[in-house]
C-alpha positions as CSV (number, residue, x, y, z in Angstrom):
1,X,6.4,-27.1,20.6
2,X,9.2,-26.0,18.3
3,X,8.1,-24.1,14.9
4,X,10.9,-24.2,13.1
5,X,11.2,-20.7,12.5
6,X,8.2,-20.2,11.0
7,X,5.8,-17.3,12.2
8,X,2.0,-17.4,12.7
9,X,0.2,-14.2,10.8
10,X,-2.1,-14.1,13.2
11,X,1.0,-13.3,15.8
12,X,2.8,-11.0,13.3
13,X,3.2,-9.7,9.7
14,X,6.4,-9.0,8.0
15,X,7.6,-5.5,8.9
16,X,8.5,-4.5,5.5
17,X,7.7,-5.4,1.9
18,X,9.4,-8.6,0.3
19,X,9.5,-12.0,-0.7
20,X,9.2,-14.7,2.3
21,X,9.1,-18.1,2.3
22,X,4.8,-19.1,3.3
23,X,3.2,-22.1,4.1
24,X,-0.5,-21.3,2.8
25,X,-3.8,-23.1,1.8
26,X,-4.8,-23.1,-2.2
27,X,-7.5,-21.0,-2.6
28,X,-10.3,-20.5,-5.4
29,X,-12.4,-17.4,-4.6
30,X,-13.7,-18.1,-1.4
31,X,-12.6,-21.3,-1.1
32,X,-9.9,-22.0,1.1
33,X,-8.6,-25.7,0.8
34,X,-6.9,-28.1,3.2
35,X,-4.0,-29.2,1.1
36,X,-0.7,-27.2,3.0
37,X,1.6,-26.0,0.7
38,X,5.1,-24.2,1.1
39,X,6.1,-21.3,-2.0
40,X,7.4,-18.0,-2.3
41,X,5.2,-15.4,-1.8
42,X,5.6,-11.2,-1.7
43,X,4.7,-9.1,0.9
44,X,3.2,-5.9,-0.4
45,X,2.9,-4.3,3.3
46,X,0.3,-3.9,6.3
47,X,-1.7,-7.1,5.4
48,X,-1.6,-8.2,1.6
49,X,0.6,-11.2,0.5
50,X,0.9,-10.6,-3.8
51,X,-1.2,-14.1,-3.9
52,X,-4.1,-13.1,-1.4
53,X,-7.1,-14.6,-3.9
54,X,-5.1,-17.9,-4.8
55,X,-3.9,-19.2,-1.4
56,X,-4.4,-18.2,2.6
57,X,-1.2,-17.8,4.2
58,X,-0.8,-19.0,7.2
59,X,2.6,-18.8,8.6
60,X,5.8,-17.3,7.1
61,X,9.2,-16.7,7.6
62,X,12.2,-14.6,6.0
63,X,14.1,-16.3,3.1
64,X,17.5,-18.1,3.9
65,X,20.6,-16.4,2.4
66,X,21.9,-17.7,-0.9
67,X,25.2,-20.3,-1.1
68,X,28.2,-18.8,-1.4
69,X,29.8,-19.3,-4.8
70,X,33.0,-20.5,-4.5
């Protein structure tokens, strides 16, 4: 089954510190919820996303490159 580029955490982590593009769970506290959403979160390395107590990521991938101004 295709993924359409987008990579499980529970496979791997980003190697290095950024923003990626995450599909994650809204979370309150210790609530995790079902609704899927897609945003723009930051790595800050080893495990943490910036966002860890407001949503549960649960795939990511890197951002595409900007358009090309012409």
């Amino acid at each position: 089954m295709a993924n359409n580029g987008w990579i499980s955490v529970e496979d791997r982590l980003p190697e290095k510190a950024g923003e990626y593009l995450v599909v994650y769970h809204p979370c309150y506290w210790d609530n995790v919820g079902t609704k899927i959403c897609v945003g723009i979160d930051s790595f800050r390395g080893k495990t943490s996303w910036a966002k860890k107590k407001y949503q549960h990521v649960t795939h990511w991938q890197p951002l595409p490159e900007p358009p090309e101004e012409e």
